[in-house]
C-alpha positions as CSV (number, residue, x, y, z in Angstrom):
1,X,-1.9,19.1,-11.6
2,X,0.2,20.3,-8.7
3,X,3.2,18.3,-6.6
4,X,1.3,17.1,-3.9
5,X,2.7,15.1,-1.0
6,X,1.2,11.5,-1.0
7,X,2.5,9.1,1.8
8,X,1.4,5.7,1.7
9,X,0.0,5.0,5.3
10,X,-0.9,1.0,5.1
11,X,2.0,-0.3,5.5
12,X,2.5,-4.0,7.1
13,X,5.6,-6.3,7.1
14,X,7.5,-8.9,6.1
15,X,7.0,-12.5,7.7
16,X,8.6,-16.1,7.3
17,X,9.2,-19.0,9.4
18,X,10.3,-21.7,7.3
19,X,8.4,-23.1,4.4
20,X,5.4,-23.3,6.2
21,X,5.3,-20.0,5.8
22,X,6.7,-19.6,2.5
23,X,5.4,-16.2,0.8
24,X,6.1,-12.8,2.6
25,X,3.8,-10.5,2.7
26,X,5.0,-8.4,0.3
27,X,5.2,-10.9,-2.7
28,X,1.5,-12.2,-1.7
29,X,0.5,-8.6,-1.8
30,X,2.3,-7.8,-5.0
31,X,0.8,-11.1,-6.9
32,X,-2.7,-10.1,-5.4
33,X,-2.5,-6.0,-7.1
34,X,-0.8,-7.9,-10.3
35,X,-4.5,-10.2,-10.4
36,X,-6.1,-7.9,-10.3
37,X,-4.5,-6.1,-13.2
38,X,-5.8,-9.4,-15.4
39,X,-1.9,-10.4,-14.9
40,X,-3.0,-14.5,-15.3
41,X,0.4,-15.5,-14.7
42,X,0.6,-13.4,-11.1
43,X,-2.7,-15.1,-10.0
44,X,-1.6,-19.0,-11.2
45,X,1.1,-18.5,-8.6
46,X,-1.0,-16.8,-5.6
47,X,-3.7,-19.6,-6.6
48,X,-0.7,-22.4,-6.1
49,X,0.7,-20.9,-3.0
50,X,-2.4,-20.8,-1.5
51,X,-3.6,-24.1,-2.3
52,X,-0.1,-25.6,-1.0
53,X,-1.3,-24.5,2.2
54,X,0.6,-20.3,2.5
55,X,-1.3,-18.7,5.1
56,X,-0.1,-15.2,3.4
57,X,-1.1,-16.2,0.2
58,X,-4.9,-18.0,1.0
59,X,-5.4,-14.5,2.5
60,X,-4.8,-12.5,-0.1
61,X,-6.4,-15.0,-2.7
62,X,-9.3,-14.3,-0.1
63,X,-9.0,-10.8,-0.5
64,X,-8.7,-11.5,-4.5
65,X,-12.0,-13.2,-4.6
66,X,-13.5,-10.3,-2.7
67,X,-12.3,-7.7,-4.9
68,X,-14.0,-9.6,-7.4
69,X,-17.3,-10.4,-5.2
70,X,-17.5,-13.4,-5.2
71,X,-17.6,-13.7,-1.2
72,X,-17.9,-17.2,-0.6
73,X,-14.5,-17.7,-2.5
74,X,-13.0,-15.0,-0.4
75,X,-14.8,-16.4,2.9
76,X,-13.1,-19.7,1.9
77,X,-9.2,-18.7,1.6
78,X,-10.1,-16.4,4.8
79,X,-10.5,-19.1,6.6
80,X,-7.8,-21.3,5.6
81,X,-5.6,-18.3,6.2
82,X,-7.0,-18.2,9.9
83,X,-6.7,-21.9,10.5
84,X,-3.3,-21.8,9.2
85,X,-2.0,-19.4,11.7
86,X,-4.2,-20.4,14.6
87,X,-2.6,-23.4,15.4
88,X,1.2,-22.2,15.3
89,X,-0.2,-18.9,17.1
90,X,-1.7,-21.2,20.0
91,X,1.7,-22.5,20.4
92,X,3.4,-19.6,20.9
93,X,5.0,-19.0,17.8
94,X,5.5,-15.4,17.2
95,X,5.4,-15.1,13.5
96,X,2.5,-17.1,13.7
97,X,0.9,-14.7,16.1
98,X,1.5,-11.7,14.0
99,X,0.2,-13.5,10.9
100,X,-2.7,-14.1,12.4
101,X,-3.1,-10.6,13.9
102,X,-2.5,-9.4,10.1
103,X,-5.5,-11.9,8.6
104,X,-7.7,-10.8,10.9
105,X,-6.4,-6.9,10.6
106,X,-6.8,-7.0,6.4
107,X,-9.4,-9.8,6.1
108,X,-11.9,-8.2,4.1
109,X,-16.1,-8.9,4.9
110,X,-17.6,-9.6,7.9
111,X,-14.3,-11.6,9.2
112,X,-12.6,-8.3,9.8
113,X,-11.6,-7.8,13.7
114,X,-9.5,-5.1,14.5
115,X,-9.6,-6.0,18.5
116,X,-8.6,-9.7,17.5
117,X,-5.9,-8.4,15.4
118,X,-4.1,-6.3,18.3
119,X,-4.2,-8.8,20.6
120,X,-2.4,-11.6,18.3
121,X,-0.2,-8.2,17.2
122,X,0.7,-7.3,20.8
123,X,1.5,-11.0,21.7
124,X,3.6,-11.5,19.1
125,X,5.4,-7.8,19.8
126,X,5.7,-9.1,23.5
127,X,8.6,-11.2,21.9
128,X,10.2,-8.8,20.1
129,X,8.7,-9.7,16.6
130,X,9.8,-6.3,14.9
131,X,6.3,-6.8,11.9
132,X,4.5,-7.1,15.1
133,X,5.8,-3.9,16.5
134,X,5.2,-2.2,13.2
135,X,1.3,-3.8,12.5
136,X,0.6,-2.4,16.1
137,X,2.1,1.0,15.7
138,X,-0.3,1.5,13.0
139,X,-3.6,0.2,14.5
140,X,-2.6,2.9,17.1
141,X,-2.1,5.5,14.3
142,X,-5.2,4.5,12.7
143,X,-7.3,3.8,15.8
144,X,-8.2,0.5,14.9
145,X,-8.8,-1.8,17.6
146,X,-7.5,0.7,20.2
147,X,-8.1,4.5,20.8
148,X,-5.7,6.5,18.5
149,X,-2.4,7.6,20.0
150,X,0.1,8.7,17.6
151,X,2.7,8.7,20.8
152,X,2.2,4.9,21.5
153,X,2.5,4.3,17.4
154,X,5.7,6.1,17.3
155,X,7.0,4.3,19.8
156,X,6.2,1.0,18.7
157,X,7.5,2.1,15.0
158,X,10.8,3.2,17.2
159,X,11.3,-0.2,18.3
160,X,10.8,-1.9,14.5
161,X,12.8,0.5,13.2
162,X,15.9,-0.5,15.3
163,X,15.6,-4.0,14.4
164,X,16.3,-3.2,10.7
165,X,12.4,-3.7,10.0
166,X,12.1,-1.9,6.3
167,X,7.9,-1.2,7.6
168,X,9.3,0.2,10.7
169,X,11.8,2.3,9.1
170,X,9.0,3.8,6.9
171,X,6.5,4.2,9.5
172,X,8.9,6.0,11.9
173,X,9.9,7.9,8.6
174,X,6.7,8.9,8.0
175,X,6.3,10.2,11.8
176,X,8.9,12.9,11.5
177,X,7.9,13.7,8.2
178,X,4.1,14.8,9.0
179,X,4.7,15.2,13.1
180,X,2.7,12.1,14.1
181,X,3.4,11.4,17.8
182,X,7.0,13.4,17.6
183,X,8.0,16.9,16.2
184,X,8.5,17.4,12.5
185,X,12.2,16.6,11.3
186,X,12.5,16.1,7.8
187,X,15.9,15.2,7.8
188,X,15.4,12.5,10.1
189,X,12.6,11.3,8.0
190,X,14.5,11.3,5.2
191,X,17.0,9.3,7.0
192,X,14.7,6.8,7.8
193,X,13.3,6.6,4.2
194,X,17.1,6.0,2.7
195,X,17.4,2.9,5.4
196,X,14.3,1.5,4.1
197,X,14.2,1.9,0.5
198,X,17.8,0.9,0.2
199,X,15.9,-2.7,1.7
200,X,13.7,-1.9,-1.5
201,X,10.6,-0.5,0.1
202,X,8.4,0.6,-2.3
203,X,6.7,3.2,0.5
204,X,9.7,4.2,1.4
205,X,10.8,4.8,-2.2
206,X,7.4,7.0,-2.8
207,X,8.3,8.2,0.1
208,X,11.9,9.0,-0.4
209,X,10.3,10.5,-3.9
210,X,8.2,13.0,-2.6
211,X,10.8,14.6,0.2
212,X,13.1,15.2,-3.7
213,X,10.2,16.6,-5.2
214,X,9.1,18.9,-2.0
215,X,12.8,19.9,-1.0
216,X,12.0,18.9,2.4
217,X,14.9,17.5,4.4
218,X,16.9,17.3,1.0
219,X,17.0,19.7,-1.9
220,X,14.7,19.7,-4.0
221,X,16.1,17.5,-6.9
222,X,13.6,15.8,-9.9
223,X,15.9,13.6,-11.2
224,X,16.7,12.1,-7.7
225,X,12.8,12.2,-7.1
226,X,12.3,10.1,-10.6
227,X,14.5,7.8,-10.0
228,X,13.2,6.8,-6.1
229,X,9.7,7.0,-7.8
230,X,10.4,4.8,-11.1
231,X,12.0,2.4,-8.3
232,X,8.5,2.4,-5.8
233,X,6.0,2.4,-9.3
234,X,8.0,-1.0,-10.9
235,X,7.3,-2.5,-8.0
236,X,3.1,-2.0,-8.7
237,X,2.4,0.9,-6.1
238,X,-0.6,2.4,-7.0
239,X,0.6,5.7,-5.5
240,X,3.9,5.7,-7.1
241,X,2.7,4.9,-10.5
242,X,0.0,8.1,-10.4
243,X,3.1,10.4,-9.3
244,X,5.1,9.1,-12.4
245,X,1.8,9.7,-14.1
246,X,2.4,13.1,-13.1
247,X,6.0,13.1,-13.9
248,X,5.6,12.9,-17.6
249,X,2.1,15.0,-17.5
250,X,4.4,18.1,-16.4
251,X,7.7,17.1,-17.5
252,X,9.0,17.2,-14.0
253,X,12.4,15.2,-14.4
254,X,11.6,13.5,-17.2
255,X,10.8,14.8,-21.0
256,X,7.1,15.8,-21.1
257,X,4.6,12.6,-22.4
258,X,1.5,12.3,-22.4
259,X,1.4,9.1,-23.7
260,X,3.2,7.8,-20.8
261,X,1.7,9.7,-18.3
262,X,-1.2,8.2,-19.4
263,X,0.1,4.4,-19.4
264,X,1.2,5.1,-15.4
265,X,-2.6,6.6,-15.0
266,X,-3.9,3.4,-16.2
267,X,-2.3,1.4,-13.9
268,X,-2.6,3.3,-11.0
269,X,-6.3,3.6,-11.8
270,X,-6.6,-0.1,-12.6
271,X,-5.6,-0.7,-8.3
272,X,-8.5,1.7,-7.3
273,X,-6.5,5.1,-7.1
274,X,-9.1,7.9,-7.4
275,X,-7.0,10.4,-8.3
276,X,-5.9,8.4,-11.1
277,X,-9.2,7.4,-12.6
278,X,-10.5,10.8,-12.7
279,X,-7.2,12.2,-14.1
280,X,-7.8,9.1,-16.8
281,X,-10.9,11.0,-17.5
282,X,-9.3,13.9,-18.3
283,X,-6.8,12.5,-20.4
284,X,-10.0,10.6,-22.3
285,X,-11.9,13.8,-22.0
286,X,-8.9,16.3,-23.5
287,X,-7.0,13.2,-26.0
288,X,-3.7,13.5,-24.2
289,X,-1.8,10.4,-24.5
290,X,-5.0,8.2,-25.5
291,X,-8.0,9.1,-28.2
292,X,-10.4,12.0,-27.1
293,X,-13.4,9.4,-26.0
294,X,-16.2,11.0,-23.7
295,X,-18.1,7.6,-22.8
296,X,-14.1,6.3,-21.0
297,X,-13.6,9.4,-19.7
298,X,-17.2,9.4,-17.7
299,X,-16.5,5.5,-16.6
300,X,-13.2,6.9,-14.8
301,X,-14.7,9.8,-13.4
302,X,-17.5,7.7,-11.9
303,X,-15.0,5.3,-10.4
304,X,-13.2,8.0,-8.8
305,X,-16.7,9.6,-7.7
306,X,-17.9,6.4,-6.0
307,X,-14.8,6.7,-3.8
308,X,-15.7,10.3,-3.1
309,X,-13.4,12.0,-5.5
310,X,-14.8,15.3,-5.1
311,X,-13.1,16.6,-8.6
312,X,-14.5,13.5,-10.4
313,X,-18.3,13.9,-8.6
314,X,-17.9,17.6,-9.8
315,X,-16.7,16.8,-13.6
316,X,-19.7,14.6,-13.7
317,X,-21.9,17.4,-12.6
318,X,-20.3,19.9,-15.3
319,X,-20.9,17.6,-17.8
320,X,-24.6,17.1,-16.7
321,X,-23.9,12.8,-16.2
């Protein structure tokens, strides 16, 4: 398994007005992957927050319940989530606007509307609401509601990124690092990754990671590259726990372990990560870290191949499954 340069792309902000809007998006986020690791205490507390009336939290409970399928739970909290921000958005409120924008941006289902989203996003960024700014730069980056135009991303990234907004500072980060919508400039990527990982940014700490790892913009360092990466992977990204995976697979910064390279698989796999669950099924396949067991490692490579994991669809096919 080589380095590879993974940047997290979905990145969204932080919002709060008061306690009727309580929960950032962040936390919500965080207790919604912690559910869905079985964590029953992380899911008591989205439950409560949602059912005290947290528009962030009823829409990732919604999103919780549709993870799990059971769609008229998720179609529920979805709507309480909408309903909750409609009527401060109406008003003017820009937090509010932007909230809604994001419910209808990550709603999953049939409530999903992209056009809706950039149009709460854009009157919200009309006020200067710096998770606005950022939420539209990457519907631009992404194409999602509006034509892609990396240009028109950067610049709204630009303009988060000035207020101090930690998603802002990553996005623009993540601009210079790959050339999206400005030339490459690691360094100045790197600068923006520092800014926003010293805020705690999990991205930004992958992020920060991977420039270590790569030598781009810094040199190339493993220990600095661990540590940014231990940093983004306690914080439950699905990403930065596969890269630590890694870390102790190859002994890159950290003394060679299989059995914790397989513990960091397992959670990064248990969040979706393809490259994780077929790397799971090696580990099951080969007996590093965990017992040699064929039937696991087949269930992981068929996880990753239902996402399109070509390396997973072709270890299925090698092994005649």
């Amino acid at each position: 398994m080589k380095a590879r340069i993974v940047i997290p792309m979905v990145l969204i902000g932080l919002f709060s007005v008061g306690n009727a809007y309580a929960m950032t998006n962040t936390q919500a986020k965080h207790l919604e992957e912690l559910a869905s690791n079985v964590n029953t205490t992380a899911l008591a507390k989205l439950e409560a927050a949602a059912k005290s009336g947290d528009g962030t939290a009823q829409l990732f409970f919604g999103n919780y319940w549709y993870a799990k399928k059971d769609y008229a739970k998720a179609d529920r909290w979805d709507m309480a989530a909408i309903t909750h921000y409609e009527q401060a958005a109406m008003q003017g409120n820009a937090n509010a606007e932007n909230g809604l924008g994001l419910a209808y941006n990550d709603i999953q289902g049939g409530l999903q509307n992209y056009t809706k989203a950039v149009y709460w996003y854009e009157k919200a960024a009309a006020q200067g609401n710096a998770d606005a700014e950022n939420n539209l730069g990457i519907n631009y980056l992404h194409g999602q509601g509006v034509p892609k135009d990396s240009a028109k991303a950067f610049y709204w990234f630009k303009k988060a990124a000035a207020q101090g907004n930690d998603g802002g500072e990553t996005s623009l980060g993540i601009c210079y690092y790959l050339g999206l919508g400005v030339q490459k400039d690691y360094t100045k990527a790197v600068y923006w990754f520092k800014k926003s990982a010293d805020q705690g940014n999990a991205d930004a700490e992958g992020s920060l990671a991977m420039a270590y790892y790569n030598g781009l913009g810094v040199q190339k360092d493993y220990t600095k590259a661990v540590y940014w990466i231990k940093k983004s992977a306690a914080q439950g990204n699905p990403l930065s726990e596969g890269m630590l995976g890694d870390n102790y697979y190859r002994g890159l910064g950290v003394p060679k372990d299989y059995a914790k390279a397989a513990y960091w698989f397992k959670k990064s796999a248990a969040q979706g990560n393809p490259l994780a669950e077929y790397t799971l099924g090696e580990f099951y396949y080969h007996g590093y870290g965990v017992p040699n067991d064929s039937a696991k490692a087949i269930y992981w490579w068929k996880k990753a191949a239902a996402q399109g994991f070509a390396p997973a669809e072709s270890a299925l096919k090698k092994h005649q499954v």
